[in-house]
Each structure stands twice: as structure tokens, then as C-alpha cells.
N, C-alpha and C positions, 0 to 999 in steps of 0.2 A: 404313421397314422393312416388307416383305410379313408376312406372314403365316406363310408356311412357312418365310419365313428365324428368327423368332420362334420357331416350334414348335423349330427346330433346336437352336437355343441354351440352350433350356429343356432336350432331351435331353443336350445336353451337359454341362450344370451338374450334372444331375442323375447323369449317371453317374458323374462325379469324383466327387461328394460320397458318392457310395454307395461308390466304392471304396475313398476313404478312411475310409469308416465303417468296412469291412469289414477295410481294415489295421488299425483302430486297434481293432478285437475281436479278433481274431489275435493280434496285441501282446497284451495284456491276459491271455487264454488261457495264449498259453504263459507269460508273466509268474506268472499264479494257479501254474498245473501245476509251475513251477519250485519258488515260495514253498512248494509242498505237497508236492512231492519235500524239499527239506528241512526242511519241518515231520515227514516220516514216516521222516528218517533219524535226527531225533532222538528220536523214540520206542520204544524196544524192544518188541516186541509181548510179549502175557506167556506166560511158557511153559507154563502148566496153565490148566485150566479148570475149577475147581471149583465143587460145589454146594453149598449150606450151608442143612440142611431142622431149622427149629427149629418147635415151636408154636404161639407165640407171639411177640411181643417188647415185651409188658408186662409189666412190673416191672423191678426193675434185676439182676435174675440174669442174662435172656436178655439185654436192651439190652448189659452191661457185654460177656458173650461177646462177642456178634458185633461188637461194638467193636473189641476186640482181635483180633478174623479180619481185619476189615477194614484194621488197621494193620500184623498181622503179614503181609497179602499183597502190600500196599504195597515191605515189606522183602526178602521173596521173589520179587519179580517174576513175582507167579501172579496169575491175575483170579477174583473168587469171589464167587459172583450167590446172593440169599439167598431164600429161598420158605419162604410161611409156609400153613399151611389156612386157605383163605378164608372159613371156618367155625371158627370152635371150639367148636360144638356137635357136630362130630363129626372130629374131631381123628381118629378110626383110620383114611378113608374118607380123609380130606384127606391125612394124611402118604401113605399107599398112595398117593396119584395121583400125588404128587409124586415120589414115589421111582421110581415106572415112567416119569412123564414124563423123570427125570434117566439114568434106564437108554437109554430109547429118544433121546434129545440125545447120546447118545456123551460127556456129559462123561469127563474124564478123573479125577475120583475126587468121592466124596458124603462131608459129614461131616452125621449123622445123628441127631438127639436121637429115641430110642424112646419110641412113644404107646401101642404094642401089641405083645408082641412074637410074640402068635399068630397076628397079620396081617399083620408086616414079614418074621416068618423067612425066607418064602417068598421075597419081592419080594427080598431082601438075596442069599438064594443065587442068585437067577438072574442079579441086577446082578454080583454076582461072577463068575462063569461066562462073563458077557458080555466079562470084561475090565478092567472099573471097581472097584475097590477102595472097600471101604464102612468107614469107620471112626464109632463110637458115642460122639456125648459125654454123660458123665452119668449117662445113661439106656441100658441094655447089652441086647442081645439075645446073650448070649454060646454058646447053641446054635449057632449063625449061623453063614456063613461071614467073617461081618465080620474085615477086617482087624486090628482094635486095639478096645481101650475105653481111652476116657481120662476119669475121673472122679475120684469117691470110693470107698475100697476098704469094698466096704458091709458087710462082718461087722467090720471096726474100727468103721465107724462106728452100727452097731448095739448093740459093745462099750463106746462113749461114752455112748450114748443112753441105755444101762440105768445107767450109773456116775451121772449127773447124774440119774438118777431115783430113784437111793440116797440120794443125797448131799442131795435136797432134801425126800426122803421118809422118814427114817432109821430112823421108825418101823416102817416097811412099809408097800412100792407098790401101790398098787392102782391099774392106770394105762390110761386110753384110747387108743387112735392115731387116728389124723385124718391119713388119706391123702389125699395132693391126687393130682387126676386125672392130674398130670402124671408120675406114678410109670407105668411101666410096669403093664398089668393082668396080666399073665400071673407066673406066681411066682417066678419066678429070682431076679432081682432085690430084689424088695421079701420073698422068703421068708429071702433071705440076712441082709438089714438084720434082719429078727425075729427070725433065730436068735442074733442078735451080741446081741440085748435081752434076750432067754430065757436064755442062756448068762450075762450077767451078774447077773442078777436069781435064778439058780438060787441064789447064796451067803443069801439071805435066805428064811427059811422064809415068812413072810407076805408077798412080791413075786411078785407076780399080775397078768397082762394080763385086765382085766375086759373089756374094749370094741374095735374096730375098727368105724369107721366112715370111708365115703370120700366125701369133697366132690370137689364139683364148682367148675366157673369160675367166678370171681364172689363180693363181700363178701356177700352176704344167704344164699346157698349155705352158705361156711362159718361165719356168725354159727348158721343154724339147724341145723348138724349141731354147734357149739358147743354149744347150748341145749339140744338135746338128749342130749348126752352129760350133760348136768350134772343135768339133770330125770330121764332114764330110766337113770340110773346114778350111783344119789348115795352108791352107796361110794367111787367116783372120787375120788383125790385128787394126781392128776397127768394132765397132757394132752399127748400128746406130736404137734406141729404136723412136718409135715413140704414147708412154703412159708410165705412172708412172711405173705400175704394171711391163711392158717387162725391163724398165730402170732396177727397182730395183733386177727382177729376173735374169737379164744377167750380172750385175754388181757381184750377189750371184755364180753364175756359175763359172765367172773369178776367182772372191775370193778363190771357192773349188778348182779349180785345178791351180790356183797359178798362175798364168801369166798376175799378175800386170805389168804395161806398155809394155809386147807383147801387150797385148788386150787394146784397152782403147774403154771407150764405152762415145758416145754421147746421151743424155739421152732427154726426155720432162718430161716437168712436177720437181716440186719440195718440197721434205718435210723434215724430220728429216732423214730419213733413206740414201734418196740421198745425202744429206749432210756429213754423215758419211764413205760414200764410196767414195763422195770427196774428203775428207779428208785423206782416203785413198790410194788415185791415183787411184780408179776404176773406175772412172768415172773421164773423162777430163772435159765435162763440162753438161749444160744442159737449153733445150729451155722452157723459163718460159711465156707461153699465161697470159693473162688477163680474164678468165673468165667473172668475174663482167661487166667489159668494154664491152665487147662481148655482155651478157646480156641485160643489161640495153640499149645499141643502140639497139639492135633488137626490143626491146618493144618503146624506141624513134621510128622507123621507121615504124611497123605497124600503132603506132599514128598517123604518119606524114600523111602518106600512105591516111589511113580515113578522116583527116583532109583536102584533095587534096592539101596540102602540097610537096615541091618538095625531092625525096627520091633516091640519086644517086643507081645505079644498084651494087655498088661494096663499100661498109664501108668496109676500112682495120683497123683492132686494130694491132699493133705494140707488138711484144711481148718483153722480155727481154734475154740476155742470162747471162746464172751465171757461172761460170769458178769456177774450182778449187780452184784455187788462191784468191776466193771471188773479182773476178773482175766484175763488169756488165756494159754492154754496151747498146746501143738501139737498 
């Protein structure tokens, strides 16, 4: 055999086999592209696109919510992406970006825990305006154009606060607050919760808010605004927490320098460790929200909201209170 007859035969080979390469990628292709036509007819795409702007999602208040966002969107067939500040040393700066980036994304509605609400009112009326319906959990900007608040109804639960600060102070209150940062700073909100205190505490001549102080994130934070309520205000004889983290470090404070039932502290939030210092007498009792409940209406009420569905401006979730005594009432 020549040479050229060689060369020939090599192109021969080589083109068959390339052709059937080439059939057998084609095959394959439309094979994939079939598989994935019905792999995407059995998926429903989801019908909303919501945001979910919390400040956190340490401790089990925020985890439990968005727990239940995450399950109740499952059951609504909505998809819902969750943005937290990349900082929580400046939580007003971080929620504001996020809220204008969810404005400018076109989602189709924001559910929104308030860090500020002399810095969201604005961003909140123009996402509305935009189109996007903004509903508040928790934490309320109720000036606002916000669609909804879904929380705690905060003059009842201000009216609890002062009842359990009678109840463990009978003699008369003379009582600190210990605001966590996650309170709203502007007064609506947290001026409501102190009149629902004021208001109960008015029945007793000697029930008196001596102190307000506000912590920041972080145990060493609330240990030393602890400390200092107790050293720079030693008529004190109730402390009233208003997060897990200030409950358990002013509880730890009492404990150190020993003035079980001088001090009795009213606490939010509930887990082992509150439990233990219940049990101890450091804690008289403590205000246990609903997370989940919280949740999961707020993502009910966006829907509703899209659905033009009717969507009252004020969902209260009912919290629980746990006593010492392992008593709980509504």
C-alpha cells in the first residue's frame, strides 16, 4: 500500500468516527434538554418574591422566625431570600441599604424588623410608592406607609411589665430598663411599651422608674450596663430586660454580688439558662413572644396583601408569661 492510498484511509476513519461522535453528542443533548423539560414541568416556579430584612440571626428569637418564614413559604409556594447587616455595629446604615437595595430588586413585597425608625420611615414610604408593600415584624415604624405590623401589642405588653414588677416588688418599685439595641430608637414604639409601665405602676404611690439605660450587642455590653445599674442606682430593686442576652447577663450580675430578691429582674425571652436563674429567685419571671407566630403571619399577610386580600394594619401575636413558679398565663 502507497502512501497516499494510507493517508486516504486514515481520512476516512477519521471522519466516520468524528461523525459519530457528533451523532452521539446530539443524542445526548437532546436527551439532557428532554430530561430538563421534565424536570422543569415538575416544578412550579414560585409565585412571589419576597425579602426578609432581620438584624440578626443570633439567638433563638430571630433563628425560630425565619424558621418558620422559611417553612411557611414552602406551603405558599413563594420564594423568600433573607439579608441580614453585614455589620451589627451599625445596624441603621446596614438595614437602609438593604431596604433600598430590596426597593431597587423590584421584589414583590419586604417583611421588615425596624433598627431605626427615623431612618427607615423614609426608605419604607418610597418602597411603597414604588409599588412594593412593606410589612413590620416586632419592631413597628407605624408613622410609615407600612402595610401591616405583626407583633406584640406594646401598651398590653407594657401593662404586663409593670403588673410583674408589682407583683415582685409589692413593697414598691423602684425599677430600671435595660433596652436592647434591637428596640427601635425612635419613640413610638418603645414610648408606647413605657406608658403601658407608667400606667400600671401609677396604682402604687411609691412605683417609680428610677433608671433607663440601653445596651448594646454583645454579653460584656449588657453585663456592664447590668453593673452599672446596680452600682449607680442602688435604690434599684427591679430590672426590667427587654432581650434574652441583657435577661441572662443582669440575672449573672445579681447572682455576683448576691442580692437575690433585693433585685429581682423581669426578663424576655426564654431558655435553659433563664430557667436556672429562675429557679434560683433571679429572675421573677419572664415575657416569652411567639416568634414562629410572628413569622409565619407576616409571610400570611404579604400574600394576602398581593392577593388584594383584605390585611388589617395592626396583627397582635399574644405572647406568654412564665413565672418562676412555672406558672404561665396569656
Amino acid at each position: 500500500m502507497d502512501k497516499k492510498r494510507f493517508v486516504q484511509i486514515i481520512v476516512v476513519i477519521t471522519t466516520i468516527l468524528f461523525v459519530l461522535s457528533a451523532a452521539q453528542s446530539v443524542r445526548l443533548i437532546v436527551a439532557d434538554a428532554r430530561h430538563g423539560d421534565e424536570y422543569l414541568s415538575g416544578v412550579r416556579p414560585a409565585r412571589y418574591h419576597f425579602m426578609v430584612i432581620l438584624p440578626t440571626l443570633e439567638g433563638d428569637f430571630f433563628q425560630n422566625m425565619w424558621g418558620e418564614i422559611r417553612e411557611a413559604a414552602e406551603e405558599l409556594d413563594v420564594g423568600v431570600e433573607l439579608q441580614v447587616p453585614r455589620s451589627t455595629l451599625d445596624l441603621r446604615g446596614g438595614t437602609a441599604e438593604l431596604l433600598e437595595i430590596a426597593r431597587l430588586s423590584q421584589v414583590d413585597g419586604i417583611a421588615l424588623y425596624v433598627t431605626n425608625e427615623d431612618d427607615l420611615m423614609p426608605l419604607i414610604n418610597r418602597t411603597d410608592l414604588s409599588g412594593i408593600p412593606v410589612i413590620t415584624l416586632e419592631s413597628d415604624a407605624p408613622m410609615s406607609r407600612r402595610s401591616s405590623f405583626i407583633g406584640s401589642n406594646s401598651f398590653k405588653l407594657g401593662q404586663e411589665i409593670g403588673r410583674l414588677m408589682q407583683e415582685a416588688q409589692p413593697e414598691g418599685v423602684r425599677a430600671a430598663l435595660l433596652k436592647s439595641e434591637y428596640y427601635s430608637d425612635r419613640a413610638s414604639q418603645w414610648s408606647i411599651i413605657k406608658y403601658g409601665i407608667i400606667a400600671s405602676l401609677t396604682s402604687g404611690e411609691d412605683d417609680r422608674i428610677r433608671a433607663e439605660l440601653k445596651s448594646q450587642i454583645g454579653v460584656l455590653n449588657a453585663e456592664e450596663k447590668a453593673r452599672q445599674i446596680l452600682f449607680l442606682y442602688p435604690e434599684v430593686n427591679v430590672i426590667f430586660c427587654t432581650s434574652l442576652v441583657d435577661t441572662i447577663s443582669a440575672a449573672n450580675m445579681v447572682a455576683e454580688y448576691r442580692r437575690a430578691g433585693e433585685v429581682r429582674i423581669i426578663g424576655y425571652g426564654y431558655n435553659q439558662d433563664i430557667q436556672q436563674r429562675m429557679d434560683e429567685g433571679y429572675i421573677y419571671g419572664t415575657l416569652v413572644r411567639d416568634p414562629e407566630a410572628i413569622g409565619r403571619s407576616g409571610l400570611q399577610a404579604l400574600v394576602g396583601i398581593k392577593t388584594n386580600k383584605y390585611v388589617p394594619s395592626f396583627i397582635y401575636i399574644p405572647g406568654k408569661v412564665k413565672l418562676a413558679a412555672n406558672n404561665e398565663t396569656d
